[in-house]
C-alpha positions, 0 to 999 in steps of 0.5 A: 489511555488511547489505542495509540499511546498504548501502542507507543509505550509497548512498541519500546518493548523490541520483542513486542514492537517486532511480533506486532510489525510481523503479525501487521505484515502478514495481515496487510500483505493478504488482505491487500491480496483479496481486496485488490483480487476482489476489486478486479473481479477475480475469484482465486482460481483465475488469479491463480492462472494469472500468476502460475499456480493453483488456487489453493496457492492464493487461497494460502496467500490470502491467509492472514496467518501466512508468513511465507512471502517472497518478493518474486511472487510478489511482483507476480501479483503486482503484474497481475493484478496491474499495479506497482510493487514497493517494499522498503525499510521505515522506522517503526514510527513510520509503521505505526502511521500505516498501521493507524491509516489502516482500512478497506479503503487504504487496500485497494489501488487502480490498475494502471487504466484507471490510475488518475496520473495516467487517465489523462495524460495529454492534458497533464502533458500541457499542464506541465509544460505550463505550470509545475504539477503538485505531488498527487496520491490515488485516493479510493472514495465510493468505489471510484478513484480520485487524484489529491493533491499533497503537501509538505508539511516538514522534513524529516532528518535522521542523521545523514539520510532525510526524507519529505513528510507529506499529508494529504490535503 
């Protein structure tokens, strides 16, 4: 039996599928932390200064057994180190995609400077007036990021709410 369907068959346990969503929050949330930090070439204590607190604050932020988040110093990292801030609500079958995809390379993402959507706006700006531009997602390979293009694959409904089921190319 794969990593997968044993997953499957234990996430019909609540108790256990809510301790394994926890435990992969806490984890995901400070190894994104360091890998974004270590990506711009930080070390914690000028992080720290950057977000108002002490090195031993992102020491502890960095922790994967820390469980303490709020979303206010959240927005701080994300200012900090120049990136955007989503938290939503999925379902546990969407959770398990993130959790398979999880890797070094799904940790990091570029600064704003960097971001392949805005790198070269005026010829996207012409493109756009010319033709409709493709979803795209930031991809990091060998250091560098690249823009891909997406696709839909299928919809998604689940009772009166619904949403676009996209896989990279």
């Amino acid at each position: 039996m794969n990593r997968r369907t044993k997953l499957l068959r234990r996430f019909r346990d609540k108790e256990y599928r809510d301790t394994y969503v926890d435990s992969f929050v806490d984890s995901s949330i400070a190894a994104q932390i360091r890998a974004l930090r270590e990506s711009r070439g930080l070390n914690q204590t000028q992080l720290a200064n950057l977000i108002g607190t002490k090195q031993s604050g992102v020491s502890k932020l960095e922790n994967v057994n820390y469980s303490g988040w709020n979303v206010r110093t959240l927005k701080a990292l994300a200012k900090a180190l120049d990136v955007a801030l989503l938290v939503k609500f999925v379902s546990f079958g969407e959770a398990l995609i993130d959790i398979e995809k999880f890797s070094q390379n799904t940790l990091v993402r570029p600064t704003f400077a960097q971001d392949p959507t805005f790198v070269n706006i005026e010829s996207q700006t012409l493109l756009a007036t010319t033709a409709p531009l493709a979803p795209i997602i930031p991809v990091r390979t060998a250091g560098q990021f690249h823009t891909v293009p997406v696709r839909m694959v299928g919809q998604i409904h689940t009772g009166s709410t619904g949403g676009d089921l996209l896989q990279s190319l």
